[in-house]
BALOBA-1460 file (C-alpha; in Angstrom, 3 decimals):
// residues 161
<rec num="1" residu="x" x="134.285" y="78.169" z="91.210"/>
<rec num="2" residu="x" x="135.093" y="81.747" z="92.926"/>
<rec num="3" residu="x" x="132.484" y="83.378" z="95.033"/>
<rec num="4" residu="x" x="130.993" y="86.335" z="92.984"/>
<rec num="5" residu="x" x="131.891" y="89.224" z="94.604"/>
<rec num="6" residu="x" x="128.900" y="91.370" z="96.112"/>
<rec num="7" residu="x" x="128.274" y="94.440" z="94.336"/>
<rec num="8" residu="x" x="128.698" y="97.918" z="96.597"/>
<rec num="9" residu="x" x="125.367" y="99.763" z="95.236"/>
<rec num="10" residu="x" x="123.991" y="102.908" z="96.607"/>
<rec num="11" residu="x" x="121.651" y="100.471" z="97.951"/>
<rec num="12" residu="x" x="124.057" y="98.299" z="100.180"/>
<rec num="13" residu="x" x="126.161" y="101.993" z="100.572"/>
<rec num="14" residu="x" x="122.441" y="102.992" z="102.746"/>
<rec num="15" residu="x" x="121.978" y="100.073" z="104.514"/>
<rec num="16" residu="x" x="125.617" y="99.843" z="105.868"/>
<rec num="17" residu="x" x="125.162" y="103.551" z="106.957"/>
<rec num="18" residu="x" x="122.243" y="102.776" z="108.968"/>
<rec num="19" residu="x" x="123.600" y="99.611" z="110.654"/>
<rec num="20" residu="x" x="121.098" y="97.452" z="108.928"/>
<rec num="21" residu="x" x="121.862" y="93.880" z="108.966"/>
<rec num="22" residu="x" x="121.261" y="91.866" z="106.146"/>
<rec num="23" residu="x" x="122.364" y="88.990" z="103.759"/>
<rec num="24" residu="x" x="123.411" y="89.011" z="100.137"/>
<rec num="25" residu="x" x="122.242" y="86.627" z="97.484"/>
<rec num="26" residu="x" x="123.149" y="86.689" z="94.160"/>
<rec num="27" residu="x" x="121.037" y="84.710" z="91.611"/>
<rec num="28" residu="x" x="121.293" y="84.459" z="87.476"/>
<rec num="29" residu="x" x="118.820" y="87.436" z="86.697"/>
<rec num="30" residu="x" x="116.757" y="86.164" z="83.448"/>
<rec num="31" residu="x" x="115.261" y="89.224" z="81.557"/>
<rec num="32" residu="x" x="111.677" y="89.919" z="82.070"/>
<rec num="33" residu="x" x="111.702" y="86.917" z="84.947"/>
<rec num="34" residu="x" x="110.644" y="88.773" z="87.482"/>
<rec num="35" residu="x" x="110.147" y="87.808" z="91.517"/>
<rec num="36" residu="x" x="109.231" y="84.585" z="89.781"/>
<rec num="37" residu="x" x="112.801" y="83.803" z="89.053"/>
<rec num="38" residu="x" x="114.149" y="84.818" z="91.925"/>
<rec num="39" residu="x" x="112.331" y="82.875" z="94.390"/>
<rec num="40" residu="x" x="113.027" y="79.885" z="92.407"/>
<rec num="41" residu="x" x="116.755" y="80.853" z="92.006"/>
<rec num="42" residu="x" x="117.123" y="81.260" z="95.644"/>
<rec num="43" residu="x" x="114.829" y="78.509" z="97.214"/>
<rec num="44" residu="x" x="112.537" y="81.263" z="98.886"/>
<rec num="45" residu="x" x="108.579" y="81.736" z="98.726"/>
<rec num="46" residu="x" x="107.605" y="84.167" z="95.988"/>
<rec num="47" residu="x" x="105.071" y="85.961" z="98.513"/>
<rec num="48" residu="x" x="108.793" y="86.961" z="100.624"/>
<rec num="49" residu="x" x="109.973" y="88.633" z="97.283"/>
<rec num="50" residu="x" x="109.337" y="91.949" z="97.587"/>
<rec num="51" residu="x" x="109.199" y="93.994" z="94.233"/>
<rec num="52" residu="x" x="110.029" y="97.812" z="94.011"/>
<rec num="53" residu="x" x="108.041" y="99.254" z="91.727"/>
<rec num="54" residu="x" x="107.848" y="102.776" z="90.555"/>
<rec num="55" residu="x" x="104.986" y="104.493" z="89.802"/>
<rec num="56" residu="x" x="103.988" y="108.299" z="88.847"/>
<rec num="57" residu="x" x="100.809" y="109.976" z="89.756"/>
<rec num="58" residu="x" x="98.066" y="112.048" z="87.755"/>
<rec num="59" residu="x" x="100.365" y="114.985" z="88.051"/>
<rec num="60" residu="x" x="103.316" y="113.013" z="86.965"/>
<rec num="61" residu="x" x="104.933" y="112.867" z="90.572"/>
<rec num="62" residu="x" x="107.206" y="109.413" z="90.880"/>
<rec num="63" residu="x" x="106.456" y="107.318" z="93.925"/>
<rec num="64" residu="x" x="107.510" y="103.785" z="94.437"/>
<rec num="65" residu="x" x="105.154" y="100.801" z="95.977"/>
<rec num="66" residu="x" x="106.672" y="97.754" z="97.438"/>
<rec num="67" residu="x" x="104.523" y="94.955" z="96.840"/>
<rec num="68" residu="x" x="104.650" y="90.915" z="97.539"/>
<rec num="69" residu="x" x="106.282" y="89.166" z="94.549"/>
<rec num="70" residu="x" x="103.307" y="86.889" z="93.997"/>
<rec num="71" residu="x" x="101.056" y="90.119" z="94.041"/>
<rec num="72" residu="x" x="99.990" y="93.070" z="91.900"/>
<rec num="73" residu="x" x="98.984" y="96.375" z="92.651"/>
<rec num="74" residu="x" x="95.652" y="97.710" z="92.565"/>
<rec num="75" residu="x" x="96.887" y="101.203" z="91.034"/>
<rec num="76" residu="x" x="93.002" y="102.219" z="91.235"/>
<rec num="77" residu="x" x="92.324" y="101.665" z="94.658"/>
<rec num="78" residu="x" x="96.317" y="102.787" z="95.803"/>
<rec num="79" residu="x" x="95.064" y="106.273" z="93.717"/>
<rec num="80" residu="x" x="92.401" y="106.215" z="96.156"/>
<rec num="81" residu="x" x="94.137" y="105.472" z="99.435"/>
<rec num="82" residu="x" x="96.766" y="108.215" z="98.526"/>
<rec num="83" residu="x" x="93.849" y="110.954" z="97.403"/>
<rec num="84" residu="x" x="94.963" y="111.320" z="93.384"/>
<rec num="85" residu="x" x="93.324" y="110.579" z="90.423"/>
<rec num="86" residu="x" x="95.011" y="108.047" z="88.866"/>
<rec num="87" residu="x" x="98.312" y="106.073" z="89.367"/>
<rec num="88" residu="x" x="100.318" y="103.850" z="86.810"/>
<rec num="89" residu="x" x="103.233" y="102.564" z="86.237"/>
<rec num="90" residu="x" x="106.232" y="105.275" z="85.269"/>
<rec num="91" residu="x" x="108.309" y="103.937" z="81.612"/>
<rec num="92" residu="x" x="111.469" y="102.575" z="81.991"/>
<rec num="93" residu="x" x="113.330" y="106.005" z="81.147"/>
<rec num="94" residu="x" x="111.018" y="107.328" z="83.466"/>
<rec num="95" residu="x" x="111.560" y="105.048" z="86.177"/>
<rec num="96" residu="x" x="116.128" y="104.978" z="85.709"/>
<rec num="97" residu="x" x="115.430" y="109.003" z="86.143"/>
<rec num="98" residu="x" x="114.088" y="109.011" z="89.191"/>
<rec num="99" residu="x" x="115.741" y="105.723" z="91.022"/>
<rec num="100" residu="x" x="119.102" y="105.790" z="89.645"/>
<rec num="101" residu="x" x="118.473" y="102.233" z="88.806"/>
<rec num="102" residu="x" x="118.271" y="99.880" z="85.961"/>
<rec num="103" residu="x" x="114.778" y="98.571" z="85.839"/>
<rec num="104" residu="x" x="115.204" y="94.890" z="86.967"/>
<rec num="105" residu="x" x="117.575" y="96.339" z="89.530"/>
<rec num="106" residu="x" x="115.817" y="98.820" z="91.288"/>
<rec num="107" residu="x" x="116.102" y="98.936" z="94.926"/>
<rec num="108" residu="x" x="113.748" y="101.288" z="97.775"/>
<rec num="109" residu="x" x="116.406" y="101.962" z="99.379"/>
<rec num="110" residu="x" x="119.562" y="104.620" z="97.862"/>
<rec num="111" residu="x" x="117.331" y="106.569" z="95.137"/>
<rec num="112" residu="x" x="118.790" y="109.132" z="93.034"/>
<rec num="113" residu="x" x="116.028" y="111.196" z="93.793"/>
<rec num="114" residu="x" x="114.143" y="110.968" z="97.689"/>
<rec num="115" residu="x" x="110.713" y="109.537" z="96.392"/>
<rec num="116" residu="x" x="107.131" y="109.178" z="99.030"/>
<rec num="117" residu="x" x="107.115" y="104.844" z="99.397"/>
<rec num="118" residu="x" x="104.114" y="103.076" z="99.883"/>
<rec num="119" residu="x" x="104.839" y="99.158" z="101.417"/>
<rec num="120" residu="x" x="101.721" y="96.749" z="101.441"/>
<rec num="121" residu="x" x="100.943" y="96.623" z="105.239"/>
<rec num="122" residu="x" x="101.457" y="92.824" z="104.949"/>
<rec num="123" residu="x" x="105.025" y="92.944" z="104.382"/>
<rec num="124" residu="x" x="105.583" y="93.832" z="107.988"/>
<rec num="125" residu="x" x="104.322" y="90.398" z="109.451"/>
<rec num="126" residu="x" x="106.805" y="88.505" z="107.543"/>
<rec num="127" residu="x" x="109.800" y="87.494" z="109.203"/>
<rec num="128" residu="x" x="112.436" y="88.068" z="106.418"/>
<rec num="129" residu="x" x="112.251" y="89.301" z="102.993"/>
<rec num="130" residu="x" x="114.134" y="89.386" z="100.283"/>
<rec num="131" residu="x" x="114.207" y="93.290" z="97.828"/>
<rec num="132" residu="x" x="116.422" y="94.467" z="95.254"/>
<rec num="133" residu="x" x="120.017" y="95.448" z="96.532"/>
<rec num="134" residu="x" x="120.282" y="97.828" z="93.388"/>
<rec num="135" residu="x" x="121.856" y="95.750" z="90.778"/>
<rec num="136" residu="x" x="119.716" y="92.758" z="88.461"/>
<rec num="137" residu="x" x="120.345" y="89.405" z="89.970"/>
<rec num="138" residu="x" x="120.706" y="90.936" z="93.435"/>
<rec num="139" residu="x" x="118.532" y="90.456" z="96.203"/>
<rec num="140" residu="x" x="119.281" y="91.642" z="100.038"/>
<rec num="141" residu="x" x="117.736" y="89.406" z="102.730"/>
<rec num="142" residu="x" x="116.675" y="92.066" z="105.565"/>
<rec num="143" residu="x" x="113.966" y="91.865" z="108.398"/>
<rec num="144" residu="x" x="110.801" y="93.566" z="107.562"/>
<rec num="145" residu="x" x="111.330" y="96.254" z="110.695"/>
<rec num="146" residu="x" x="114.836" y="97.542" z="109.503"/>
<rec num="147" residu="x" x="113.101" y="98.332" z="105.919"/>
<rec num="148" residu="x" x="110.247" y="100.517" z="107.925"/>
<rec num="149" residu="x" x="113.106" y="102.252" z="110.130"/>
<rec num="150" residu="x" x="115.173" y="103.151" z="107.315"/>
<rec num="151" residu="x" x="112.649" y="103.881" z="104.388"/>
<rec num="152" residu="x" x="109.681" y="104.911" z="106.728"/>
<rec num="153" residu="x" x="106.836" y="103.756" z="103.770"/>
<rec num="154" residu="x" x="102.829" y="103.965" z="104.266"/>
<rec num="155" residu="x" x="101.547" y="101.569" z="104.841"/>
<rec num="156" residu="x" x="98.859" y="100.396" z="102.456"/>
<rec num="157" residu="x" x="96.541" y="97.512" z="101.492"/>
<rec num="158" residu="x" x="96.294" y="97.273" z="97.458"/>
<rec num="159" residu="x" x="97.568" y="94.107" z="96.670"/>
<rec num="160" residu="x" x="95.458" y="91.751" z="94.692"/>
<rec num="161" residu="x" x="96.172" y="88.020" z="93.753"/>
């Protein structure tokens, strides 16, 4: 069987520009499967998953939180941290606006639009992760410290189990 070819993304177009190094891994994307799928698909711990998730504020303003695949966000206590109201999570429409991706796909890093990112501080200690490369059934493996340098997120603790 041919090698899939990996996909040139606004995602992988950002980290090329900034010299990040990192590995591609293409998996069968399953609808709805989430970071659960993945992990499985490539042989990788769920909690090195990270998710992108984009989110809107009481006033409507998109952000995105990156969060450990085996987590979920506290959107009540990240409201807090970040000094709004109220914080959920944008609808899909929504979401494709802003990122320029298709939900399942969407990747921190190339947005259509430059959105504020929040990264759960824990992230940082691991040694490699694994986040969307822009495209469903694409992850990019990159070290924790290149994703800081290029997106530089706040860091936050919301996750919950």
């Amino acid at each position: 069987m041919a090698k899939e070819k990996t996909p040139v993304t606004a995602a992988v177009r950002v980290l090329r520009a900034e010299k990040v190094i990192f590995s591609d891994h293409l998996y069968a994307y399953e609808d709805k499967g989430g970071t659960a799928v993945s992990s499985r698909e490539l042989g990788v711990d769920e909690h090195a998953v990270i998710k992108t998730l984009v989110m809107e504020d009481d006033n409507r303003k998109p952000l995105i939180v990156l969060m450990h695949g085996d987590l979920q966000v506290s959107t009540k206590e990240l409201a807090r941290v970040i000094g709004v109201k109220q914080v959920s999570p944008c609808n899909t429409e929504v979401a494709q606006k802003y990122s320029g991706y298709q939900v399942g796909g969407t990747s921190p890093f190339g947005t259509r639009f430059p959105l504020p990112v929040y990264m759960e501080e824990s992230i940082a200690g691991l040694s490699k992760i694994y986040i969307n490369g822009g495209k469903r059934g694409y992850l990019v493996g990159v070290a924790p410290k290149e994703l800081v340098r290029v997106l530089k997120p706040r860091l936050v603790s919301v996750g919950n189990r």
